[in-house]
FIPAFI-750330 format. One record per residue (C-alpha): y, x, z; residue number from 1. Coordinates in steps of 0.001 Angstrom, whole numbers, padded with zeros to 6 digits. Each point is the difference from the previous one (the first is absolute). Layout:
<pts>
        yy        xx        zz   num
         Y         X         Z   NUM
...
</pts>
This chain:
<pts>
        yy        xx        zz   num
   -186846    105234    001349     1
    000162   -000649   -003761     2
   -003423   -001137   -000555     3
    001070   -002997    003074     4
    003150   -000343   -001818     5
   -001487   -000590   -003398     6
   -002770   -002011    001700     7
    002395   -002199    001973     8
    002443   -000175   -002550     9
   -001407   -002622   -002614    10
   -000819   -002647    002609    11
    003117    000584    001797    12
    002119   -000461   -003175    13
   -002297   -003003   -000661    14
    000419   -001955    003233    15
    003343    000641   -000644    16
    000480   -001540   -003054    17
   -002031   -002701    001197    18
    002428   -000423    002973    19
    002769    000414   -002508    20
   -001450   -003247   -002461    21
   -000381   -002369    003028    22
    003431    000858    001795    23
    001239   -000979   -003797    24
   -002302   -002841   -000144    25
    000915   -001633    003121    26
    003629    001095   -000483    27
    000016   -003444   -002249    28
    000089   -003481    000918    29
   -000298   -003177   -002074    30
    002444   -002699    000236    31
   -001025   -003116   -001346    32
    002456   -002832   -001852    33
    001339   -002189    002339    34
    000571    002782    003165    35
    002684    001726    001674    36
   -001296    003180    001644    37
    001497    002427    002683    38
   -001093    003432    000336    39
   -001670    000933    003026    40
    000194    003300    001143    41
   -003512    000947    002306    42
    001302    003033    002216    43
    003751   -001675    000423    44
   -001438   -003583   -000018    45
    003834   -000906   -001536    46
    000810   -001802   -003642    47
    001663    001925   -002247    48
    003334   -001443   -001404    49
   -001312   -001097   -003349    50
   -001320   -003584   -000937    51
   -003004   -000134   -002797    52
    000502   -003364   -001812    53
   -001407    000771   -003252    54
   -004198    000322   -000348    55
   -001510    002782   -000818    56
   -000826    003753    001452    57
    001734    001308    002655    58
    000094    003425    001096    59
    000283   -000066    003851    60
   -001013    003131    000628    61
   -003641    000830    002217    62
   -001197   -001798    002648    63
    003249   -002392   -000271    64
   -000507   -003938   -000730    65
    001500   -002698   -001187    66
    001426   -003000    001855    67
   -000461   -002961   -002265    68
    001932   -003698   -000122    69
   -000184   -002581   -002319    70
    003042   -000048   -002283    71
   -000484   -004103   -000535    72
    000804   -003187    001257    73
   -003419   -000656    002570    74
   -000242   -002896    002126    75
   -000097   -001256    003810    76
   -002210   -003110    000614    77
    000468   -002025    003559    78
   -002516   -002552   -001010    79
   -002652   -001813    002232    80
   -003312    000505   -001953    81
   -002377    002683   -000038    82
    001856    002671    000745    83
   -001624    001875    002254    84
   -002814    001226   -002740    85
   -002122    003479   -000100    86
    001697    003135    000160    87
   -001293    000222   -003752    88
    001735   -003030   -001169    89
    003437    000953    002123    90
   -000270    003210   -002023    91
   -000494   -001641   -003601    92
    002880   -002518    001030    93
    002284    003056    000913    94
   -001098    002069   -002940    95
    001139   -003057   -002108    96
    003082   -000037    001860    97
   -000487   -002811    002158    98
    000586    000063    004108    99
   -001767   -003131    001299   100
    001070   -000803    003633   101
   -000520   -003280    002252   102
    002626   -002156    000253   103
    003147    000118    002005   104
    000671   -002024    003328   105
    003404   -000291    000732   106
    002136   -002544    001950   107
    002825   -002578   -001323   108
    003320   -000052    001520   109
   -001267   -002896    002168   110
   -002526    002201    001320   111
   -003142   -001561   -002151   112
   -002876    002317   -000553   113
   -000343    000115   -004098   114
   -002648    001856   -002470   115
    001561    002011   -003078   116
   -001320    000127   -003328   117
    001374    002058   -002391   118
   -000107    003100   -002344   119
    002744    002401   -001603   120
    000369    002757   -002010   121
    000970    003520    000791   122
    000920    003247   -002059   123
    000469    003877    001477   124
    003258    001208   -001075   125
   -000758    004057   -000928   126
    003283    001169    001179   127
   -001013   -001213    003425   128
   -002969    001356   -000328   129
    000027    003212    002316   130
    002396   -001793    003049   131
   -002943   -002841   -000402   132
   -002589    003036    001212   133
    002458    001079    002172   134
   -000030   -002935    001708   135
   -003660   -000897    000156   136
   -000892    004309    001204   137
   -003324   -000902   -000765   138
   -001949    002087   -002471   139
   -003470   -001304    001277   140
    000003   -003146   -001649   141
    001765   -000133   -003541   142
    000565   -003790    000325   143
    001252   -000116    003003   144
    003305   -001620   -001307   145
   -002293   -003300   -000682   146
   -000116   -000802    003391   147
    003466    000636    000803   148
    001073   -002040   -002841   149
   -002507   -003112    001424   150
    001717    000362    003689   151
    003697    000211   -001595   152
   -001197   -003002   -001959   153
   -001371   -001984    002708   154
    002882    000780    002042   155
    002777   -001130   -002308   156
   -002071   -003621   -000838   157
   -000163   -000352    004045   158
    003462    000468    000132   159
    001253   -002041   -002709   160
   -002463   -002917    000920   161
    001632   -000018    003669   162
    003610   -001188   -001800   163
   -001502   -003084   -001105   164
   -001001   -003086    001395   165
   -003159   -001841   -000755   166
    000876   -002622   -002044   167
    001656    001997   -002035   168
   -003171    001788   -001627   169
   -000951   -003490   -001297   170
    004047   -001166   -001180   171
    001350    003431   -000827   172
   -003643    002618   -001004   173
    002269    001615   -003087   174
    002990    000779    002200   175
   -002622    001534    002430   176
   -001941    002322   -002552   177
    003557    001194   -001243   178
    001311    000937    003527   179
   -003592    001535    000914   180
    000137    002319   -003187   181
    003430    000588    000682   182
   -000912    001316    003314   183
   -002910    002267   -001636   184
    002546    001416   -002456   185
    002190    001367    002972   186
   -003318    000722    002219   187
   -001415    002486   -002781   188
    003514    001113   -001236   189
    001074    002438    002451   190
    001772    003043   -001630   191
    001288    001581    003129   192
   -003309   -000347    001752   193
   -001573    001228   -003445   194
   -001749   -002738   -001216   195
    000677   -001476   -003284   196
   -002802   -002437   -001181   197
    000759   -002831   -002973   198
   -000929   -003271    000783   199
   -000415   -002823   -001731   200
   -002244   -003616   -000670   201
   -000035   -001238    003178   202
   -002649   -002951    000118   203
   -000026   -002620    003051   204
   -003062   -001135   -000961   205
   -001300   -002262    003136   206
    001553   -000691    003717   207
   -001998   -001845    002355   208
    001662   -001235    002936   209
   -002006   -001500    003286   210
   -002194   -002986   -000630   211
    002281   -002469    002112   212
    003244    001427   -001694   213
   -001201   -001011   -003131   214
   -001838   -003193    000598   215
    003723   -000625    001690   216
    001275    001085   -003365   217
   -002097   -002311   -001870   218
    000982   -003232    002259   219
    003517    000842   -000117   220
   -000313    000528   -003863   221
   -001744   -003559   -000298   222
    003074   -001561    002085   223
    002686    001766   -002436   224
   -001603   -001098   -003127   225
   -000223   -003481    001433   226
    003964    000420    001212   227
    000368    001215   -004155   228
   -001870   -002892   -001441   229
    001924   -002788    002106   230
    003080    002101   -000810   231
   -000774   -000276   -003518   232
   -000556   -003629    000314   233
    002972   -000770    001449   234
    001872    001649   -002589   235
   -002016   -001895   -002304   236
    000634   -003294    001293   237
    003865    001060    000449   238
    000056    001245   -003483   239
   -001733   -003430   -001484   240
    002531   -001882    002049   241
    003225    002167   -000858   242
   -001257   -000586   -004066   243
   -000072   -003662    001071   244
    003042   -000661    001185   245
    001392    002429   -002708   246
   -001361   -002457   -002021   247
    001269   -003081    001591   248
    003469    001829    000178   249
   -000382    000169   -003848   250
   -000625   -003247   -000897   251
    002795   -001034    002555   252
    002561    002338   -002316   253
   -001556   -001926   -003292   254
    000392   -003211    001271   255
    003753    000945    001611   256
    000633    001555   -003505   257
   -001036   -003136   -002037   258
    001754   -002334    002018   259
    003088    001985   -000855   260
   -000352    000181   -003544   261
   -000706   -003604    000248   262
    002993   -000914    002205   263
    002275    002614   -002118   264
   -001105   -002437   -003400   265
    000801   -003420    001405   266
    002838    001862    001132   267
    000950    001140   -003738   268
   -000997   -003583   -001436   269
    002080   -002089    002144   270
    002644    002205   -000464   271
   -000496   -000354   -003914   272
   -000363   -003599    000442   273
    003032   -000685    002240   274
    001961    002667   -002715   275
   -001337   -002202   -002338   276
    000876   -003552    001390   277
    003614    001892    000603   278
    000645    001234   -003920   279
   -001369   -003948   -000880   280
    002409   -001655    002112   281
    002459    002603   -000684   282
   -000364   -000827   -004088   283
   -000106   -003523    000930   284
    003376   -000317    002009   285
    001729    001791   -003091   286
   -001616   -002238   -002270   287
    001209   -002863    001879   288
    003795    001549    000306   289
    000026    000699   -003839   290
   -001068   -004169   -000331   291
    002314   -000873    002025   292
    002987    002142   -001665   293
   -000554   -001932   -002643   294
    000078   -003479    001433   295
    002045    000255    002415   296
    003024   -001372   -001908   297
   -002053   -002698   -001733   298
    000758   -003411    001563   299
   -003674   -000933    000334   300
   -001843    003129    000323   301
   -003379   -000983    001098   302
   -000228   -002527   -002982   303
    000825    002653   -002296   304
   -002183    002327    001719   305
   -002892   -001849   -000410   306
    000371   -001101   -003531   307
    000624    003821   -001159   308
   -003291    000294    001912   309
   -001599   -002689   -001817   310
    000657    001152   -003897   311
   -000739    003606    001307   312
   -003536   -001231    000804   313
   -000710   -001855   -002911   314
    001474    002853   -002186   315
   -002107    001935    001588   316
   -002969   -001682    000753   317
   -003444    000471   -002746   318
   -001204   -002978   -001937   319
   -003788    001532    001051   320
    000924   -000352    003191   321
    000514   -004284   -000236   322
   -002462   -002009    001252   323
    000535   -002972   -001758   324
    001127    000641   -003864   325
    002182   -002643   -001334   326
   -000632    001111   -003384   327
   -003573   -000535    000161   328
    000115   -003362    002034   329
    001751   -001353   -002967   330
</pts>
């Protein structure tokens, strides 16, 4: 019994080391920058409470695994290209955080069929984290949440496309995008469903409506730019005519304003003139009264009158002034 014992010992305590070193070794898990983890437990097949945001080792005890999800903004592409590439290239495009999906066909208000282009961005909150796996209850396939997120996504464009009409995705596209990532902020916000996803850069990148609807759309567009370019030519031709007659009203207002000046200074010079004509006579009649003061007792006024007037003009007349000088004849 001792000799087995102390032949069986050695290996036994060496397997058992051995044993001990792996159960250690694959107690640990990496976590690499840019992850969220959950720890899975492989007899309960439950998460434990805890988040792991932060890279590094983790010790998650043996046989256990970890749960990852990106812990950045990734990306949803409805496009129409070459989507639907080898499993390889799906892979890469995922591992670079990029879902690539076909576009979306939805249906306006007035019941058109329309194609969907766009792309958004989407962030994991951690806190949400464990009622996000909850939700899913699939432990398969660590992704799994992708494809939820595409069908929530495709469902809340679907839904916000059917509130508009047709034309408005070529008058109103901005209003659109905004309602449409309005609607994906309240499709992947769901606290008391437990989901609580960030989104955020919604891009409406193409629409395509049925060929008739838009060659429609094109006539219709022809007919209201010709409707805008005879409405801008009447306002043209209304303006030209309104700074016409503005014009005309102008020169009216000169002329009416020139006449009056010129009516308001014959006005002021016959006045002066008739004043003038009025102090003359009035001078003159007192001139006259004064003369005939003084002759009025004289017995022959007039005769007097006109000799006084006689010596006053030779007093006062100039000897230049003579036309013929008696002086000189002599």
């Amino acid at each position: 019994m001792v000799k087995a014992f102390a032949v069986l010992c050695p290996p036994i305590c060496c397997g058992f080391i051995i044993f001990v070193i792996c159960a250690v070794a694959l107690s640990f898990k990496s976590l690499e920058q840019g992850r969220f983890a959950l720890n899975l437990g492989w007899y309960s097949q439950a998460v434990s409470e805890e988040v792991f945001n932060t890279p590094g080792l983790r010790m998650v005890s043996m046989g256990n695994s970890l749960i990852e999800y990106p812990s950045t903004f990734q990306y949803i592409y409805f496009t129409s290209g070459d989507w639907n590439r080898s499993e390889g290239d799906a892979d890469e495009a995922e591992a670079l955080g990029e879902i690539r999906r076909p576009h979306i066909n939805a249906r306006t208000q007035d019941g058109l069929n329309v194609q969907v282009e766009l792309s958004f961005q989407w962030k994991l909150n951690p806190s949400a984290l464990i009622a996000l796996h909850g939700i899913l209850r699939d432990t398969t396939y660590a992704d799994n949440y992708r494809y939820t997120f595409v069908r929530l996504a495709r469902s809340s464009v679907i839904e916000s496309c059917a509130n508009f009409t047709a034309d408005k995705y070529f008058t109103n596209r901005t209003y659109i995008k905004t309602a449409i990532l309005e609607h994906l902020v309240k499709m992947f916000k769901q606290p008391e469903n437990g989901l609580s996803v960030t989104i955020q850069g919604a891009q409406l990148q193409q629409v395509l409506l049925p060929p008739e609807y838009n060659e429609e759309i094109v006539l219709t567009t022809e007919q209201k730019q010709a409707v805008e370019v005879a409405t801008a030519e009447r306002v043209r031709e209304t303006t030209k005519r309104q700074t016409a007659m503005l014009v005309e009203r102008q020169a009216v207002e000169i002329a009416v304003l020139n006449a009056r000046a010129s009516r308001n200074a014959t006005l002021r010079l016959n006045q002066a003139e008739v004043d003038q004509i009025r102090i003359y006579q009035s001078e003159q009649a007192l001139a006259n009264a004064q003369i005939l003061q003084a002759f009025i007792n004289d017995g022959s006024p007039f005769d007097r009158l006109f000799g006084i007037m006689e010596v006053r003009a030779m007093t006062a007349h100039s000897q230049d002034r003579v036309i013929f000088n008696f002086a000189s004849a002599r």
